[in-house]
RODO-267609 format. One record per atom (N, C-alpha, C): residue in three letters; x, y negated, z. Coordinates in steps of 0.1 Angstrom, whole numbers, plus 5000, padded with zeros to 4 digits. Example, Ala and Ser with C-alpha at 12.3 -4.5 7.8 and 13.67 -1.06 7.14 Angstrom:
Ala513250575078;Ala512350455078;Ala513250335078;Ser512850225071;Ser513750115071;Ser512950005079;
This chain:
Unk314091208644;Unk314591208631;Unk316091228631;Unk316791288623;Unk317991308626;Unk318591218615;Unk317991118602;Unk319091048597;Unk317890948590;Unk318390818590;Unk317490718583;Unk316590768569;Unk317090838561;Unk316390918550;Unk314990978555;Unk315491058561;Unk314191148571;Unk313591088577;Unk313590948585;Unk313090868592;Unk312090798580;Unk312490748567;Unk311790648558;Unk310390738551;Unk310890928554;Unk310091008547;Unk308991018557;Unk309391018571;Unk307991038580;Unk307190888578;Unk307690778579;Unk307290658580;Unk305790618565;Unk306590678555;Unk305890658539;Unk305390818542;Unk304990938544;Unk304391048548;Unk304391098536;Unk305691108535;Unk306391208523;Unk306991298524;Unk307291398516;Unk307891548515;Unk307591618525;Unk308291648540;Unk307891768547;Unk306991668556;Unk306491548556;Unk305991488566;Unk304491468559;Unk304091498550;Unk303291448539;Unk301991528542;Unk301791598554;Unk300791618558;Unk300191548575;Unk301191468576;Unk301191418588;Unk299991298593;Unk299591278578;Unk298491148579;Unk299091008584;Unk297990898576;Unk298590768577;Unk298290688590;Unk297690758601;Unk297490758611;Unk298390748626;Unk299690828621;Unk300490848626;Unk301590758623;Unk301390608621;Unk302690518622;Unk303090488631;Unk304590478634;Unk305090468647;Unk304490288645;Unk304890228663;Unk304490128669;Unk305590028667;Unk306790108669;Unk307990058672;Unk308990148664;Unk310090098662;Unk311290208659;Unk312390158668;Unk313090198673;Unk313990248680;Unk315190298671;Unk316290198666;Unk317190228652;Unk318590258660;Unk319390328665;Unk320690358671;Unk321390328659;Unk322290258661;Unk323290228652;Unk324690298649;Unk324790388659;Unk325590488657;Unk325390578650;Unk324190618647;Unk323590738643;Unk323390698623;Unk323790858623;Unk323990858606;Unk322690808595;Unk322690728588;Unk322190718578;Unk320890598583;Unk321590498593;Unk321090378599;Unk321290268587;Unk322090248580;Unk322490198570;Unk321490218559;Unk321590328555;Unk320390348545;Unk319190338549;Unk318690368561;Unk317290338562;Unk317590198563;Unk317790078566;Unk317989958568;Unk318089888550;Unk318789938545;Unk318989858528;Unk317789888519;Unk316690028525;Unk315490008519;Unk314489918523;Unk314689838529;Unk314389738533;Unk312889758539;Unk312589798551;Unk311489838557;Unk310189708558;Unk311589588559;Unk310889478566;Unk309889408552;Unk310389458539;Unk309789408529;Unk308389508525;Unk308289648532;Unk307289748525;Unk306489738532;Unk304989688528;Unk303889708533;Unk303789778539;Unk303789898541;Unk303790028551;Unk304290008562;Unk305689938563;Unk306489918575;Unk306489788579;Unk305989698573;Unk306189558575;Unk306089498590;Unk305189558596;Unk304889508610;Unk305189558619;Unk306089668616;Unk306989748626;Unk307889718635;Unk307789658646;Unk309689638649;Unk310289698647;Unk311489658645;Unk312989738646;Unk313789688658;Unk314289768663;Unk314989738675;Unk316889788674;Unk317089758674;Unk318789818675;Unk319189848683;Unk319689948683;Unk320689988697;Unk321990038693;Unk323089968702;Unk324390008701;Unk324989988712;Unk326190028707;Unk326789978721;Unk328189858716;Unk328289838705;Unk329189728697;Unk328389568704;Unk329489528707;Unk329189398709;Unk329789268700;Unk330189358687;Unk331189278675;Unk329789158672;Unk330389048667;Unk329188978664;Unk328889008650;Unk329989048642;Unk328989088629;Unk328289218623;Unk328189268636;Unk327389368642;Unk326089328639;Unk326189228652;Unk324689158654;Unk324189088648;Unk324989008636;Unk324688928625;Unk323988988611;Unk324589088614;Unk324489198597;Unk322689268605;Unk322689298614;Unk321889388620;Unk320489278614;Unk320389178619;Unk319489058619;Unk319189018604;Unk320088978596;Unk320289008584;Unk319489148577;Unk319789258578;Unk319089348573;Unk317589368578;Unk316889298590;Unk315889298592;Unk315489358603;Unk316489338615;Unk315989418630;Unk315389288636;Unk314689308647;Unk313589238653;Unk314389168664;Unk315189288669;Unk315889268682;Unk317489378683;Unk318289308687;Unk319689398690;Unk319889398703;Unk320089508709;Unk320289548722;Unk321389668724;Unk321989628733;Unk323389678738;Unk322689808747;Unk323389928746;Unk323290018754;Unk324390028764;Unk323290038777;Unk324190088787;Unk324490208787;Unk326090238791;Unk326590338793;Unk325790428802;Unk325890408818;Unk324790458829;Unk322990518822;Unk323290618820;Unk321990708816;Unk320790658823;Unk320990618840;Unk319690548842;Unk319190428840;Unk320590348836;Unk320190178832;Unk319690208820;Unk319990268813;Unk319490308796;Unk317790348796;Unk317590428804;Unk316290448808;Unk315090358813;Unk315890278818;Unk315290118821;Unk315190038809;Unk315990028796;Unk316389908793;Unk315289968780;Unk315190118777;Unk313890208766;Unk312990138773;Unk312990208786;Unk311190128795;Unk311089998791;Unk311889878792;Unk311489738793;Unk311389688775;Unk312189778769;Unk311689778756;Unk310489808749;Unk309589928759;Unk308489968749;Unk307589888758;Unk307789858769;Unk306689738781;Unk306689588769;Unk307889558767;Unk307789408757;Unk307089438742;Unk307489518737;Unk307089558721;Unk305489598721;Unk305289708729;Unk303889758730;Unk302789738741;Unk303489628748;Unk302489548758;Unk302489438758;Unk303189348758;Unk303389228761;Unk303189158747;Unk304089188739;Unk304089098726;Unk302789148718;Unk302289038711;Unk301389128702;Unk301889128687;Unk301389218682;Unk301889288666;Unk300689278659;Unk301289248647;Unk299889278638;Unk299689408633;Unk298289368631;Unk297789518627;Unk298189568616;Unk298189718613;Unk298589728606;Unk297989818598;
């Protein structure tokens, strides 16, 4: 997805995604916090829409401000996680994220 908008339109399987079927909900989201229009998808408030309710949200940044991590939690992320700079620790820290979210913990159905 390239901006929280477009992210809310595949999620609800609307406009150009609107043939994609309700079949296709993600498991997990994966929210970079750097990335444009994180904000907006976040104040539609995912965690309140039946559709998305049982979704985690996960955050990734690299800010270690605490009202970063306060506001993040506040808007309805599951979990905030710091990115490592090192490309391969990063690749580790995805892996142990989708091993916890989509193996270990359980989620409800949805």
């Amino acid at each position: 997805m390239s901006d929280g908008a477009e992210a809310l339109q595949y999620i609800a399987s609307a406009n150009l995604f609107a043939q994609k079927g309700a079949g296709s909900t993600p498991k997990l989201i994966l929210l970079d916090l750097n990335s444009a229009g994180w904000a907006d998808y976040m104040s539609c408030a995912p965690q309140s829409d039946e559709r998305t309710r049982g979704i985690p949200i996960v955050a990734l940044t690299s800010s270690k401000i605490g009202i970063d991590l306060a506001e993040s939690y506040k808007l309805g992320v599951n979990s905030y996680v710091i990115k490592p700079a090192d490309p391969f620790q990063f690749a580790e820290v995805i892996a142990a994220i989708g091993r916890y979210w989509l193996g270990i913990n359980e989620l409800p159905s949805l």
